[in-house]
PyMOL CGO cylinders between C-alpha atoms (Angstrom):
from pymol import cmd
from pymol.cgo import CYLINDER

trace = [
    CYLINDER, 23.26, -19.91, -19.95, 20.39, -20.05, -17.73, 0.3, 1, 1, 1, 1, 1, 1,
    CYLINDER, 20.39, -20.05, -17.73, 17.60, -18.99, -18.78, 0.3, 1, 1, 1, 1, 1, 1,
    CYLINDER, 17.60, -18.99, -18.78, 15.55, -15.96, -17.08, 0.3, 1, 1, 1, 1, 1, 1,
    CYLINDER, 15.55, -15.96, -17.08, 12.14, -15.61, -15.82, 0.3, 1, 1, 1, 1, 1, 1,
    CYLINDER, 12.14, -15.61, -15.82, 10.04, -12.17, -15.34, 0.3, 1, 1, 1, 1, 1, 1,
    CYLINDER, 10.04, -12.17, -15.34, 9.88, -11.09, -11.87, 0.3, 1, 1, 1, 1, 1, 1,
    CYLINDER, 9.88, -11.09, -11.87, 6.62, -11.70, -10.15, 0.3, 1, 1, 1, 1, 1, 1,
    CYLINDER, 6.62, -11.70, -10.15, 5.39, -8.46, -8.29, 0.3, 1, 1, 1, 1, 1, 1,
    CYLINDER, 5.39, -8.46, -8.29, 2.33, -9.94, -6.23, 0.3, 1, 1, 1, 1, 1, 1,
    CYLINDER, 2.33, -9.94, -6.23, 0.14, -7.93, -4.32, 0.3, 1, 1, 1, 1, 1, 1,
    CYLINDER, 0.14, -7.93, -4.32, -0.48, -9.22, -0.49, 0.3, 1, 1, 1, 1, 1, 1,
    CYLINDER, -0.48, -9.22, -0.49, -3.84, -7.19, 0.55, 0.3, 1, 1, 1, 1, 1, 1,
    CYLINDER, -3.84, -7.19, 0.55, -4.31, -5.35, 3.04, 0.3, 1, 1, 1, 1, 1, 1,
    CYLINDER, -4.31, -5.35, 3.04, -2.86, -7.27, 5.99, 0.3, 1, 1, 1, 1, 1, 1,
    CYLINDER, -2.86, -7.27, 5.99, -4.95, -10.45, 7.14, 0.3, 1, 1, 1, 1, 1, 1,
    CYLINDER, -4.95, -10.45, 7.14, -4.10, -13.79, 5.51, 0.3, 1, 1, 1, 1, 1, 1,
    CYLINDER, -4.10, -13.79, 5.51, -7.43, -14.06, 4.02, 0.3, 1, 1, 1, 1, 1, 1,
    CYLINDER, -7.43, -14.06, 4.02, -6.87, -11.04, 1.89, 0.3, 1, 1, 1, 1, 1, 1,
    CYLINDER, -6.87, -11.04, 1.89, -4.52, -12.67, -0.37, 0.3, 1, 1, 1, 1, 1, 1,
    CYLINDER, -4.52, -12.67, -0.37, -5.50, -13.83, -3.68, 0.3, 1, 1, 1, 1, 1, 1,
    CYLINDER, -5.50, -13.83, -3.68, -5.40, -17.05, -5.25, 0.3, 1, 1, 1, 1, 1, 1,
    CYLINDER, -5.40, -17.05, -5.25, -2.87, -15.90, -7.31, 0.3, 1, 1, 1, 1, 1, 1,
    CYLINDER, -2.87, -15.90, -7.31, -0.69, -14.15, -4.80, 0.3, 1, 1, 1, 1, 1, 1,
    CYLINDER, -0.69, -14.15, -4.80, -0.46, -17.68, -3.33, 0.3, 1, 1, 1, 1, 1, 1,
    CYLINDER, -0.46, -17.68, -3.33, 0.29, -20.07, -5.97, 0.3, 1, 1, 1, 1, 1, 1,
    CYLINDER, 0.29, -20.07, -5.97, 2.99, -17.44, -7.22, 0.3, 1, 1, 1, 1, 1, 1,
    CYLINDER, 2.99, -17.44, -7.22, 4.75, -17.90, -3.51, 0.3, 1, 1, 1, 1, 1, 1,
    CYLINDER, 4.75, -17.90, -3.51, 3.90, -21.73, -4.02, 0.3, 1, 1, 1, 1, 1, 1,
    CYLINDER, 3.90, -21.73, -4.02, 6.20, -21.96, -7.28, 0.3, 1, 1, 1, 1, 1, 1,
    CYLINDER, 6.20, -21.96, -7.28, 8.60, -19.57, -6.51, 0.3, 1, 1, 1, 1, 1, 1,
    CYLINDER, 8.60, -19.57, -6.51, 12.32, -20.46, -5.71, 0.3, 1, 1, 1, 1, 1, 1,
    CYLINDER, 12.32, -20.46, -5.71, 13.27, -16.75, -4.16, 0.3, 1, 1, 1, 1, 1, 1,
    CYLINDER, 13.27, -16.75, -4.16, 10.53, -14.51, -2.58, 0.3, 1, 1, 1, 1, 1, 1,
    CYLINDER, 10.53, -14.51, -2.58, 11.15, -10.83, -1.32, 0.3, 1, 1, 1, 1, 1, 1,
    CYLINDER, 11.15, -10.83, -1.32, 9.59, -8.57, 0.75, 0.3, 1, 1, 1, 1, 1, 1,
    CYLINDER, 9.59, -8.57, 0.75, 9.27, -7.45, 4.08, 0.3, 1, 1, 1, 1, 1, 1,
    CYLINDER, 9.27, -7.45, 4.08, 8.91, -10.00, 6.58, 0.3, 1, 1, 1, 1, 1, 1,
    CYLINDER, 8.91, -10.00, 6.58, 5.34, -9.56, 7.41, 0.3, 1, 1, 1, 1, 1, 1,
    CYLINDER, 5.34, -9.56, 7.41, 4.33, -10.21, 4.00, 0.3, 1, 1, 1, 1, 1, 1,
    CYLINDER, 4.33, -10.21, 4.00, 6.92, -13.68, 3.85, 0.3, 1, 1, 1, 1, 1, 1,
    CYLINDER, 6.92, -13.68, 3.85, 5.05, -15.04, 6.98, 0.3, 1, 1, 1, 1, 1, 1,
    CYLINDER, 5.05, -15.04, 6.98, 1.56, -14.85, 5.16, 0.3, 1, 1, 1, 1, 1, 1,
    CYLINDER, 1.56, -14.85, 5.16, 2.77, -18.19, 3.11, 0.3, 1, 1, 1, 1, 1, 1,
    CYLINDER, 2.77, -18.19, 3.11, 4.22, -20.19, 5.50, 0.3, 1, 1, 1, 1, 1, 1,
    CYLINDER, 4.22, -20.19, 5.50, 3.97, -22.90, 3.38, 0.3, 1, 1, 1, 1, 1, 1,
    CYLINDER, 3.97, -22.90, 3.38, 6.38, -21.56, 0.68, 0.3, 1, 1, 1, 1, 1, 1,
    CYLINDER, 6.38, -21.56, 0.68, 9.08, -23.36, 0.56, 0.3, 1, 1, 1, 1, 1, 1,
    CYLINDER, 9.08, -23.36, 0.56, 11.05, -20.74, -1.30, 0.3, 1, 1, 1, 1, 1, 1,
    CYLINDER, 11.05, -20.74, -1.30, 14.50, -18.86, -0.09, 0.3, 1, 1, 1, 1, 1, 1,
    CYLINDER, 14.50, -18.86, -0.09, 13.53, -15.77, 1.72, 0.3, 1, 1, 1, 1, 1, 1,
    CYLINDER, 13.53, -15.77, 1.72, 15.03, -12.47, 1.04, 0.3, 1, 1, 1, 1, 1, 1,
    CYLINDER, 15.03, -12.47, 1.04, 13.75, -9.41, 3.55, 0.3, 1, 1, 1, 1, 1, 1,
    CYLINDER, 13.75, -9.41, 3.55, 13.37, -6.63, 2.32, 0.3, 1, 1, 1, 1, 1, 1,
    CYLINDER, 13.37, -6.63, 2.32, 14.95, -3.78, 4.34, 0.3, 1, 1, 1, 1, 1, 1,
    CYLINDER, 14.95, -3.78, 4.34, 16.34, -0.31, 3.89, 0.3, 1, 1, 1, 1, 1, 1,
    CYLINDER, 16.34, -0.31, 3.89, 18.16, 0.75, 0.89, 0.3, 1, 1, 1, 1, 1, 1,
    CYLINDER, 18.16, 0.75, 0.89, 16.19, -0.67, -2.22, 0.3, 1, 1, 1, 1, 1, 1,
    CYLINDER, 16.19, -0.67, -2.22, 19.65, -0.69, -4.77, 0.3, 1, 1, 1, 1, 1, 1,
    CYLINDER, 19.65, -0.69, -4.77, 21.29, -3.38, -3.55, 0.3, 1, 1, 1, 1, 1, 1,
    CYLINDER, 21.29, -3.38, -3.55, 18.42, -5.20, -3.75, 0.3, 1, 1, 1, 1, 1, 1,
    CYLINDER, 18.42, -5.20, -3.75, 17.61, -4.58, -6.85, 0.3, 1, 1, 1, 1, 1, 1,
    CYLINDER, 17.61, -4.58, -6.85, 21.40, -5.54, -8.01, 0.3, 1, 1, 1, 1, 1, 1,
    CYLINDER, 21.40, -5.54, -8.01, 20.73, -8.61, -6.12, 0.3, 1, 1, 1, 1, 1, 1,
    CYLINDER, 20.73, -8.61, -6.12, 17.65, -9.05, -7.43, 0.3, 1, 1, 1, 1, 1, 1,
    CYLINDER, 17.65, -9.05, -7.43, 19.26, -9.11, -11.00, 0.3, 1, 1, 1, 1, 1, 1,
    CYLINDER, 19.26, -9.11, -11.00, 21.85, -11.60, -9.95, 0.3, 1, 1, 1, 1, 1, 1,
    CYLINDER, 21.85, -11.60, -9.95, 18.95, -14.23, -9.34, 0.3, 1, 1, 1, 1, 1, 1,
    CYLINDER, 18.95, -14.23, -9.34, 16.52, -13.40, -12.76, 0.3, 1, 1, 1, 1, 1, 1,
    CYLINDER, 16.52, -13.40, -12.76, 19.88, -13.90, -14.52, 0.3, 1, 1, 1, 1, 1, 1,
    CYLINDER, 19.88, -13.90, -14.52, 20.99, -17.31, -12.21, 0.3, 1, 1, 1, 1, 1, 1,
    CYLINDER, 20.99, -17.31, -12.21, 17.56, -18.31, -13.01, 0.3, 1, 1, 1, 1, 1, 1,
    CYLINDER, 17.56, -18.31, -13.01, 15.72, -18.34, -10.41, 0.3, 1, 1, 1, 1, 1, 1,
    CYLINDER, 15.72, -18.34, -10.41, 11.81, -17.74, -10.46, 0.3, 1, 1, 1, 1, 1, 1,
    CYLINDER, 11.81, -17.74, -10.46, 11.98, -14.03, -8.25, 0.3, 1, 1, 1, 1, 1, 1,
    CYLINDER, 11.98, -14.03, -8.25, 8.68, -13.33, -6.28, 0.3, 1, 1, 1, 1, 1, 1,
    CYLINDER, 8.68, -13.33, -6.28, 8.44, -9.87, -4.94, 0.3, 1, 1, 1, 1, 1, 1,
    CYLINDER, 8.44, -9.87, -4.94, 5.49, -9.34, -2.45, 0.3, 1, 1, 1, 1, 1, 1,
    CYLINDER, 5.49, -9.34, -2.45, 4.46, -5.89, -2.13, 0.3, 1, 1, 1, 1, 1, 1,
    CYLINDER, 4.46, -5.89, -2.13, 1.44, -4.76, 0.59, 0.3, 1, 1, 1, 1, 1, 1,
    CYLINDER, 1.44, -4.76, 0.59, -2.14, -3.72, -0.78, 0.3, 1, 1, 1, 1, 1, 1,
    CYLINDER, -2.14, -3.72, -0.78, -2.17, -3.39, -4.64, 0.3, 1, 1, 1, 1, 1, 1,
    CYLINDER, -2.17, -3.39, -4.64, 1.37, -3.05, -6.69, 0.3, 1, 1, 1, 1, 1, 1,
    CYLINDER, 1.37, -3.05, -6.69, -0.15, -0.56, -8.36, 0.3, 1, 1, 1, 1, 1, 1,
    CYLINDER, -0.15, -0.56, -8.36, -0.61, 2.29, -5.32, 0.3, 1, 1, 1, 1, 1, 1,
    CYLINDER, -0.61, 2.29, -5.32, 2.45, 3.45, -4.57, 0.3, 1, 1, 1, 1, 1, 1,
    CYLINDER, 2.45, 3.45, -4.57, 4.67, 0.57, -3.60, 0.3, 1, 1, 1, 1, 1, 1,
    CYLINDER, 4.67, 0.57, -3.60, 8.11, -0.89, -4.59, 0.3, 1, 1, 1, 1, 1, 1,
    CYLINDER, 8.11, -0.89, -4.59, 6.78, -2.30, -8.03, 0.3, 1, 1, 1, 1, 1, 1,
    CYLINDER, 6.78, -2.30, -8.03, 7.76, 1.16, -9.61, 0.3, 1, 1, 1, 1, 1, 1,
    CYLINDER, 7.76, 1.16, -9.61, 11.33, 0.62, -8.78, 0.3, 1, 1, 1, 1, 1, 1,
    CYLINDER, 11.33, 0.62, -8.78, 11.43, -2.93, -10.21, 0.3, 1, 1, 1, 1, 1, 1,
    CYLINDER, 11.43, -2.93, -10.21, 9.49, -2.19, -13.33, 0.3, 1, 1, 1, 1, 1, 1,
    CYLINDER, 9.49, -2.19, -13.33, 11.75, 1.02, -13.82, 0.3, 1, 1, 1, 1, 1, 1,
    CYLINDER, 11.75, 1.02, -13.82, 14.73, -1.39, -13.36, 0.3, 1, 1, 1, 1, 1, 1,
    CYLINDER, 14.73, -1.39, -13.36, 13.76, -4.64, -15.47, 0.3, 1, 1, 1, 1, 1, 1,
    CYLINDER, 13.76, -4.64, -15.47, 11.50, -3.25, -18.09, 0.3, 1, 1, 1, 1, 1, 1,
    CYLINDER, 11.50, -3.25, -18.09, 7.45, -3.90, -17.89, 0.3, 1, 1, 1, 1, 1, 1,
    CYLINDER, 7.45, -3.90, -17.89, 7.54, -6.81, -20.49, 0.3, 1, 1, 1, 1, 1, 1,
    CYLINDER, 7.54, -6.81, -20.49, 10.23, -8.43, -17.96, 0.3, 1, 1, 1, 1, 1, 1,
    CYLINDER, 10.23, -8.43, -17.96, 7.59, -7.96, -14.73, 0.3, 1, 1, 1, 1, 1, 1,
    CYLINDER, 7.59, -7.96, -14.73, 4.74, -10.04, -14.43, 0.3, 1, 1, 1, 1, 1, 1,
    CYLINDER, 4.74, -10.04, -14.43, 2.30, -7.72, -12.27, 0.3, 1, 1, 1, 1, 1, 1,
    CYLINDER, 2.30, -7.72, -12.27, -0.43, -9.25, -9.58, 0.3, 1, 1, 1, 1, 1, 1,
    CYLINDER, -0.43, -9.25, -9.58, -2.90, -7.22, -8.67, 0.3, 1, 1, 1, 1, 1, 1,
    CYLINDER, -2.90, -7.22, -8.67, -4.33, -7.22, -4.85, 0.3, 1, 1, 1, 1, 1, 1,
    CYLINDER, -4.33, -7.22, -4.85, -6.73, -5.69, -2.53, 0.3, 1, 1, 1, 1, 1, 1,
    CYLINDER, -6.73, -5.69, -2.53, -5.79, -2.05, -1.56, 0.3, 1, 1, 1, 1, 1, 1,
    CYLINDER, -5.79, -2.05, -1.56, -5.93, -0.75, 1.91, 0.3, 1, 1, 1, 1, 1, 1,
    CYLINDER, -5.93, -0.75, 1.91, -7.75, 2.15, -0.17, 0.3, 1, 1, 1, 1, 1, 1,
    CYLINDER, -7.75, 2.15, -0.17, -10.58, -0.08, -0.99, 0.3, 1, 1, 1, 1, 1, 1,
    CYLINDER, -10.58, -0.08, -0.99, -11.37, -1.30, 2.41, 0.3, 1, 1, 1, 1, 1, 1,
    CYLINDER, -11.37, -1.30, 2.41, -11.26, 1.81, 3.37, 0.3, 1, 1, 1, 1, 1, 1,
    CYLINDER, -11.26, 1.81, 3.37, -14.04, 2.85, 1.70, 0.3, 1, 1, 1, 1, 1, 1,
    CYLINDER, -14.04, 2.85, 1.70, -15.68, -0.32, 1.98, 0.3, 1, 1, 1, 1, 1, 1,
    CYLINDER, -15.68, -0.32, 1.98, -15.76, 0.12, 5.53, 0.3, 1, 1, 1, 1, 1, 1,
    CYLINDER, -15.76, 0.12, 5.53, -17.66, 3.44, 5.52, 0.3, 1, 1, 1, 1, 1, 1,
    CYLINDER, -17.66, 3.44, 5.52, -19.70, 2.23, 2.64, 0.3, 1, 1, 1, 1, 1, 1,
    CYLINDER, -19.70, 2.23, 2.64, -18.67, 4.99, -0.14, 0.3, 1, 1, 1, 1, 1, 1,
    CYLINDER, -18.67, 4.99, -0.14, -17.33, 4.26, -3.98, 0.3, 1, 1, 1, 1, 1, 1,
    CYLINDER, -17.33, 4.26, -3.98, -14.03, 5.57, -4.67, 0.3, 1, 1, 1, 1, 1, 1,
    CYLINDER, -14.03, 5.57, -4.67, -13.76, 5.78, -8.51, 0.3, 1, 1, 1, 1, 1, 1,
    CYLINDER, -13.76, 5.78, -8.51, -12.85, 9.18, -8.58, 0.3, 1, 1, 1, 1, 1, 1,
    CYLINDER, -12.85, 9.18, -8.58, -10.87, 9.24, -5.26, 0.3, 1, 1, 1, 1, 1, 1,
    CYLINDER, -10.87, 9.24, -5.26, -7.36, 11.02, -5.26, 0.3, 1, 1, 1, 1, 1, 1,
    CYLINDER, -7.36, 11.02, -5.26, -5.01, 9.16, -3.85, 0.3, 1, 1, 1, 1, 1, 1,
    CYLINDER, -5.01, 9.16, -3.85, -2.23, 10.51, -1.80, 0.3, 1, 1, 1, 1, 1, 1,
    CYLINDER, -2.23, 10.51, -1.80, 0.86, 8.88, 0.16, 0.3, 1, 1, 1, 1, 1, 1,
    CYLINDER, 0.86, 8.88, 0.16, 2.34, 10.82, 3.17, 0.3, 1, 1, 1, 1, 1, 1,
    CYLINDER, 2.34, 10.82, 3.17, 4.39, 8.21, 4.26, 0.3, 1, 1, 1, 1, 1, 1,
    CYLINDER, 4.39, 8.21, 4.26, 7.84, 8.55, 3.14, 0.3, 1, 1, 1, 1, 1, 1,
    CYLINDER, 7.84, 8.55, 3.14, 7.38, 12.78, 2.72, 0.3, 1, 1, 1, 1, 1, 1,
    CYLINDER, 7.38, 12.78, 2.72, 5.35, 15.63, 2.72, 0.3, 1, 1, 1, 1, 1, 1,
    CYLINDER, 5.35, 15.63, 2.72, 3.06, 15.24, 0.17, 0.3, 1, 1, 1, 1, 1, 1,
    CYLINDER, 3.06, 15.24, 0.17, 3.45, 18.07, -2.22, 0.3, 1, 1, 1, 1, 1, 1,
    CYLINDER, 3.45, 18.07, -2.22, -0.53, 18.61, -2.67, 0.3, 1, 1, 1, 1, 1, 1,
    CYLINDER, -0.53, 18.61, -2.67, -2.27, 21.76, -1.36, 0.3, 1, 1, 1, 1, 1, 1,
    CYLINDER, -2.27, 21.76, -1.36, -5.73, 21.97, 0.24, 0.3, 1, 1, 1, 1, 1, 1,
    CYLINDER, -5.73, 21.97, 0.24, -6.76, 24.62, -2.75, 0.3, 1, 1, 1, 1, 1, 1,
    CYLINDER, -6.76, 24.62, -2.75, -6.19, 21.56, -5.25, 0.3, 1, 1, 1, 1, 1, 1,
    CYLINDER, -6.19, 21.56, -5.25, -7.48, 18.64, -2.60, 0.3, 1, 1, 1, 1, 1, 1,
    CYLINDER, -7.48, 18.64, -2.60, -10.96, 20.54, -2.44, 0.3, 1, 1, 1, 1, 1, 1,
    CYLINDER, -10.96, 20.54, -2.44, -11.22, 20.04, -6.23, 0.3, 1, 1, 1, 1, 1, 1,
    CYLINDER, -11.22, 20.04, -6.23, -12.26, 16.35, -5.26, 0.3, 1, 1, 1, 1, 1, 1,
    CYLINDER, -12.26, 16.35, -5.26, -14.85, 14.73, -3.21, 0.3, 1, 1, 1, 1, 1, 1,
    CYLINDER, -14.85, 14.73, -3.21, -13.30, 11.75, -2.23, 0.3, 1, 1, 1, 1, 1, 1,
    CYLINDER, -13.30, 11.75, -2.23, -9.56, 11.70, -0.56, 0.3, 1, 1, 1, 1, 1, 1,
    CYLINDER, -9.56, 11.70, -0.56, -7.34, 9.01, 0.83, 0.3, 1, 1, 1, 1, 1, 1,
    CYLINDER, -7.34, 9.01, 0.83, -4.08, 9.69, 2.20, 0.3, 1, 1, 1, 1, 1, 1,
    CYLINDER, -4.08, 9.69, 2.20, -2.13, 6.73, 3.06, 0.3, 1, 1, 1, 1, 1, 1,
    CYLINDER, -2.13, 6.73, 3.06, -0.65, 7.67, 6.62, 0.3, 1, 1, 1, 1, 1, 1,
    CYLINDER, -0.65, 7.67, 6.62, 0.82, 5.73, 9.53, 0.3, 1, 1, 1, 1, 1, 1,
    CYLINDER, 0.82, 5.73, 9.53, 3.78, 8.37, 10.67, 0.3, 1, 1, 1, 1, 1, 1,
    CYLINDER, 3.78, 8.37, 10.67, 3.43, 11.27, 13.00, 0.3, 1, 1, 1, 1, 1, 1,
    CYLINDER, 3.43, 11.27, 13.00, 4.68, 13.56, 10.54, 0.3, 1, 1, 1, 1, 1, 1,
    CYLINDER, 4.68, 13.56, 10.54, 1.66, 12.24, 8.12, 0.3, 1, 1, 1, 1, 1, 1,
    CYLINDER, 1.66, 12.24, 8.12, -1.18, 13.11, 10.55, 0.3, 1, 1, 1, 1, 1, 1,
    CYLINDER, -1.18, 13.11, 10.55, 0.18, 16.42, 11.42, 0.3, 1, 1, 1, 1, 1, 1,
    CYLINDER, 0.18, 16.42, 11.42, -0.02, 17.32, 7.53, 0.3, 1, 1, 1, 1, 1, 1,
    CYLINDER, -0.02, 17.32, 7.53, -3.75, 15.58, 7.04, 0.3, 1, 1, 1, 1, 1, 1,
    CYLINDER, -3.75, 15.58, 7.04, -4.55, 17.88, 10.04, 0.3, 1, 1, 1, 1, 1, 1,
    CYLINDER, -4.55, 17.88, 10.04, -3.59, 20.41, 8.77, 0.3, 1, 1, 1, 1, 1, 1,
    CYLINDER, -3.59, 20.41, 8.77, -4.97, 20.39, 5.55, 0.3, 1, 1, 1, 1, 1, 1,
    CYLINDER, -4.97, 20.39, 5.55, -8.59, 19.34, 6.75, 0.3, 1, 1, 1, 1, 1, 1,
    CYLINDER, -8.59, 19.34, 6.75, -8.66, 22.45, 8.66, 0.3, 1, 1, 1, 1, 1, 1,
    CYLINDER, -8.66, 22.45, 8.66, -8.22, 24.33, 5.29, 0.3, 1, 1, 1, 1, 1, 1,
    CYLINDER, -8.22, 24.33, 5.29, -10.34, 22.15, 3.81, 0.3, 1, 1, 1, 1, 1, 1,
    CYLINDER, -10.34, 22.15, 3.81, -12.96, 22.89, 6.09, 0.3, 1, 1, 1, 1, 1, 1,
    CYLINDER, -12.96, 22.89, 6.09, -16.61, 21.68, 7.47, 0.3, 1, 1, 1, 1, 1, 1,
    CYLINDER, -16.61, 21.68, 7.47, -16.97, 20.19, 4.12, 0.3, 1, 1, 1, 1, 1, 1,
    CYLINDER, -16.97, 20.19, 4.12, -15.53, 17.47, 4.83, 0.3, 1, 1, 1, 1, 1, 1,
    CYLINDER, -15.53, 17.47, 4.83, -15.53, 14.71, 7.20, 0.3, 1, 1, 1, 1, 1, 1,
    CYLINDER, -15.53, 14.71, 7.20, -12.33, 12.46, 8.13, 0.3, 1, 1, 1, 1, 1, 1,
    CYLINDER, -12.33, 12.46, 8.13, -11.98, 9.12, 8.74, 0.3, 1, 1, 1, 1, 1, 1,
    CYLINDER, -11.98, 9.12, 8.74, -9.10, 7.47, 10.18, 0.3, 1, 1, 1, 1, 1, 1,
    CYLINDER, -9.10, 7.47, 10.18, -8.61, 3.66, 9.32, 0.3, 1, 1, 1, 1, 1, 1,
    CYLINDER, -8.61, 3.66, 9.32, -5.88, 1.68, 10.68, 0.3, 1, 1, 1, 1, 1, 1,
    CYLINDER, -5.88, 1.68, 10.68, -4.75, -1.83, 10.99, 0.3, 1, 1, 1, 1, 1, 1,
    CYLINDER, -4.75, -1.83, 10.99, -7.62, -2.39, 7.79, 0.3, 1, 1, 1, 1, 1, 1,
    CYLINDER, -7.62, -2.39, 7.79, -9.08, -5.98, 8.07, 0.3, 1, 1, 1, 1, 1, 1,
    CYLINDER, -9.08, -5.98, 8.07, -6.46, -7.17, 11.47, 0.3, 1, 1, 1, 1, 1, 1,
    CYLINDER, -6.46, -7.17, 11.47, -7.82, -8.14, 14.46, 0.3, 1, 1, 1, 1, 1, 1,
    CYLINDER, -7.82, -8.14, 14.46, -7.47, -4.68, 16.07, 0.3, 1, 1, 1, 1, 1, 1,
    CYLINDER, -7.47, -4.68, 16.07, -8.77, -2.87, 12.91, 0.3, 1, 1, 1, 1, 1, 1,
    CYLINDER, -8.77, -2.87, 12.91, -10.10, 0.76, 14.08, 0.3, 1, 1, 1, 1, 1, 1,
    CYLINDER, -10.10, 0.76, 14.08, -12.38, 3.18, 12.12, 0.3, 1, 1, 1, 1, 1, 1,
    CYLINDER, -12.38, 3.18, 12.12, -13.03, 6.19, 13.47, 0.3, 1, 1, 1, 1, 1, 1,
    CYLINDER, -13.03, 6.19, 13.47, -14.85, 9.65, 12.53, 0.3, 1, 1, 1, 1, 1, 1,
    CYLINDER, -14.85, 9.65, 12.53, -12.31, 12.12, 13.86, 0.3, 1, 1, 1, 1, 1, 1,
    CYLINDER, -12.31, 12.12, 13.86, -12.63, 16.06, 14.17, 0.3, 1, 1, 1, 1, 1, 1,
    CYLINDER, -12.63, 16.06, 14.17, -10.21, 18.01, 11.71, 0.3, 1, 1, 1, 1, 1, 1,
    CYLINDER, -10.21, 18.01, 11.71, -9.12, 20.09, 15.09, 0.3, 1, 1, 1, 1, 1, 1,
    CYLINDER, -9.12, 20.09, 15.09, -7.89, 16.45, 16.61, 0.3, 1, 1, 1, 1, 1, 1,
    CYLINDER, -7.89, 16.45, 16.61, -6.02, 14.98, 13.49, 0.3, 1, 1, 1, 1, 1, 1,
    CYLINDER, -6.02, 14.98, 13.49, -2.56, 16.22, 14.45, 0.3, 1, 1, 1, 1, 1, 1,
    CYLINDER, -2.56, 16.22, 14.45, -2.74, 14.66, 17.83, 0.3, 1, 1, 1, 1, 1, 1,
    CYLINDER, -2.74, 14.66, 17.83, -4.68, 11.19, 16.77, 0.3, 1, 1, 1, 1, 1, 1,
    CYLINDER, -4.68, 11.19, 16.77, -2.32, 8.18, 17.69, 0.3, 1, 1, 1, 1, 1, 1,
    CYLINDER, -2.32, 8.18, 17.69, -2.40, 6.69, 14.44, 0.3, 1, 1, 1, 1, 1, 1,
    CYLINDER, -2.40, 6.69, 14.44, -1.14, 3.13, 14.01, 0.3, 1, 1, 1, 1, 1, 1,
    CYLINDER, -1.14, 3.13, 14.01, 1.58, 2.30, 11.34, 0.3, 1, 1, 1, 1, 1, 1,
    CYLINDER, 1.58, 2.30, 11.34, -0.56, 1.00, 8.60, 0.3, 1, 1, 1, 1, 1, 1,
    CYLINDER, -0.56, 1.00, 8.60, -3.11, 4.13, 8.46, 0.3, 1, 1, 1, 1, 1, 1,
    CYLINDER, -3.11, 4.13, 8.46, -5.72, 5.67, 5.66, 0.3, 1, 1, 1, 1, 1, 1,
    CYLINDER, -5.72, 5.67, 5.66, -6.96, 8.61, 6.28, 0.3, 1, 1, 1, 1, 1, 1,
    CYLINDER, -6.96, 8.61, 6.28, -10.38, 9.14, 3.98, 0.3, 1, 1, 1, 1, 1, 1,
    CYLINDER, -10.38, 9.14, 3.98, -11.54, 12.75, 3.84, 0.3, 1, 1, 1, 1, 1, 1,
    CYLINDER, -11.54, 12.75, 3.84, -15.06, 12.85, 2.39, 0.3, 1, 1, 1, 1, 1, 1,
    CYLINDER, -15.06, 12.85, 2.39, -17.71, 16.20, 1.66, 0.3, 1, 1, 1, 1, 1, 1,
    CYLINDER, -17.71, 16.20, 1.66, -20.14, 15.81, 3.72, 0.3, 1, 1, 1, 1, 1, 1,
    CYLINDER, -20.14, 15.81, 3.72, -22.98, 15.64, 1.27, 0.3, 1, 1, 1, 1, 1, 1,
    CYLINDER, -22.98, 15.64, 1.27, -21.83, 12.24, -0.37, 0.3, 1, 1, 1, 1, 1, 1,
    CYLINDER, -21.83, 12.24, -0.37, -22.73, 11.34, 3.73, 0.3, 1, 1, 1, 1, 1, 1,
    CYLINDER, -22.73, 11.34, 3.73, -26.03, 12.32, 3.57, 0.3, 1, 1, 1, 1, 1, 1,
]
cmd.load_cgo(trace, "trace")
């Protein structure tokens, strides 16, 4: 019987190359099957590894992700940002167990973000609009000081537009996209023009009281 190895869940940054940790890379280095979407696969083009993308319906990828742990083979799943902000590692740990997942971390879009304009975000609530409407209200978002709403969809913007014009001239919003990519964009953007702004696919949206500005 072969014997099984935990699957890797590595975290590939934000998006450039440089981004990816140490660790990220020698896991792609030793593994023999690495998964994820194929933007993530060509940041270790060196890996000599068989390539699985990662693409629509995540069961049948998880059955056939099974089929290798149990083969033996040494499973690397690359997930974008950090696997621990709302990415596919929660469907592979709920699937193999935690003590059968071996979990590296990575840089979050969410902390460039505020990197970029210069702000903390230990407190920050952190909200994903990208696969549905996000079920928070502005009455409970103006609780916090710091907000990042992970975006990227039409859909997305017109609900962050939305709720910053409930929020208010408390706040101020920032639109990130393409975080640490050539074409990387940060922009201060009215409330009143958040529905309409063109946002690119990978998009956070930070919406900040004003006073932390000051």
């Amino acid at each position: 019987m072969a014997m099984t190895h935990p699957i890797t869940i590595a975290g590939c940054g934000p998006g450039a190359a440089e981004f990816v940790t140490p660790a990220a890379r020698e896991a792609a280095k030793s593994a023999t099957v690495l998964v994820g979407a194929r933007r993530l696969m060509e940041l270790f083009p060196a890996a000599t590894a068989e390539r699985i993308a990662c693409e629509g319906v995540i069961e049948p990828l998880l059955d056939r992700l099974a089929e290798l742990r149990d083969g033996g083979a040494g499973v690397v799943v690359l997930v974008s940002g950090d696997p621990g902000v709302f990415s596919l590692t929660q469907k592979v740990v709920q699937r193999f167990g935690r003590a059968n997942c071996r979990i590296i971390p990575g840089v979050s879009s969410v902390q460039v973000a505020f990197a970029r304009i210069g702000l903390d975000w230990a407190d920050a609530r952190i909200i994903s609009a990208h696969a549905r409407t996000p079920a928070a209200t502005a009455e409970e978002l103006a609780r916090h000081d710091r907000i990042a709403v992970l975006a990227g969809t039409r859909e997305a913007m017109e609900w962050i537009g939305r709720t910053a014009l409930k929020l208010g001239l408390d706040y101020a919003a920032f639109v990130c996209e393409n975080l640490t990519l050539p074409d990387e964009r940060v922009s201060e953007v009215r409330a009143a023009e958040l529905a309409a702004w063109p946002a690119a696919s990978r998009t956070v949206v930070l919406l900040v009281r004003e006073e932390l500005l000051r």
